[in-house]
N, C-alpha and C positions, 0 to 999 in steps of 0.2 A: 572713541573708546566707549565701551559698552558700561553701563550702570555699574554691575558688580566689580569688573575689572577697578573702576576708580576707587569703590570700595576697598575692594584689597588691598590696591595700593597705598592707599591716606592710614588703613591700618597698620600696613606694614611700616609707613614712615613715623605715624606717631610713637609704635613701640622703639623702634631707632633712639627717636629722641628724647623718651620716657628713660631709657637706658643710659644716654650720654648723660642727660641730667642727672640721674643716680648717680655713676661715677665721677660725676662734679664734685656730689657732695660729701660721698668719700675720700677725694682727693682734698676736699677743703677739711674734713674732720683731720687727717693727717696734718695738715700744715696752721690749724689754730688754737688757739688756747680751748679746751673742749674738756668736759666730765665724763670718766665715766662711772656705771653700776648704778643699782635700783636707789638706793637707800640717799647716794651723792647727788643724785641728778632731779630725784625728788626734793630733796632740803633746799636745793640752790633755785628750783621752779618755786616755790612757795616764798621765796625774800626775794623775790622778781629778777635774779639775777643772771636769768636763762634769755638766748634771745631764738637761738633755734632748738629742739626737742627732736630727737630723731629716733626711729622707731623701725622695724622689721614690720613689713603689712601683716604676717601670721605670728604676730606677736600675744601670747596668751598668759596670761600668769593676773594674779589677785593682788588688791591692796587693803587697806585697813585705813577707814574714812570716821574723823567723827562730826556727824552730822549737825550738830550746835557749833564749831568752831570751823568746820571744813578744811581740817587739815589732815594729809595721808601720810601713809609712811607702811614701809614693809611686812612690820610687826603688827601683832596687836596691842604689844607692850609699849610700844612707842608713843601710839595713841592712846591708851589708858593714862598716861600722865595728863591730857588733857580733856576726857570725858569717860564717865565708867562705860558705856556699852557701848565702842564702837562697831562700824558695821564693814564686813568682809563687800567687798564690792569689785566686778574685774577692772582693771587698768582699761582696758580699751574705752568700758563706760565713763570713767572719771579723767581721761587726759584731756578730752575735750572741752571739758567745765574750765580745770585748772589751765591750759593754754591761755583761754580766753581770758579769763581771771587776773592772769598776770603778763597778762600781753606777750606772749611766747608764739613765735611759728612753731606752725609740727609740720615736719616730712616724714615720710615714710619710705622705706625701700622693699624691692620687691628682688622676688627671680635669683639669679647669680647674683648681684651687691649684696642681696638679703641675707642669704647662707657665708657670705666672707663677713657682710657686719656681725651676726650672731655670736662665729665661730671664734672675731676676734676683739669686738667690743661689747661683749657680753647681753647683748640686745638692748642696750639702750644707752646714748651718750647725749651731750649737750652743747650747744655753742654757748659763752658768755656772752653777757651784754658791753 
């Protein structure tokens, strides 16, 4: 079998199974205890009580960070109770702090799962711990 031909093929199998994996984790969002929306899934990642974070890969929207506390949230009002000026920052830069922070997986979905998670879990939900 010639170089590229094996090429093609190992691409073609990973995307397969890039796919089946996504709809794993669809199918497990369906059947466990999970959050969803920006505002829920953020509160419950910060009191460590998220164990998966699940995300659309062209997920694009902004948070409100304040840098002395390190805590987000949707508003800016939310974090003015806990710092006067805090700073507009995008969620893509900030999930990966907070994951780590409070020991959370992040997945991401892409393609078809992506556009049904958006459509129906409002781009972002969560597994508890």
């Amino acid at each position: 079998m010639a170089p590229r031909n094996i090429l093609d093929y190992v691409l073609l199998m990973l995307g397969k199974i890039e796919r089946e994996g996504e709809m794993k984790i669809l199918n497990d969002i369906l059947e466990q205890l999970f959050l969803l929306g920006m505002n829920q899934v953020l509160d419950a990642l910060q009191l460590g009580c998220v164990e998966m974070l699940i995300l659309p890969w062209a997920f694009y929207c902004t948070i409100y960070k304040c840098q002395e506390y390190g805590y987000v949230a949707t508003t800016e009002t939310l974090v003015k109770e806990f710092c006067e000026n805090p700073e507009q920052v995008p969620l893509r830069q900030a999930i990966w702090d907070l994951t780590q922070l409070f020991r959370a997986h992040l997945g991401f979905l892409r393609r078809e799962s992506e556009k049904w998670f958006i459509g129906e879990f409002q781009g972002i939900t969560a597994y508890l711990r």
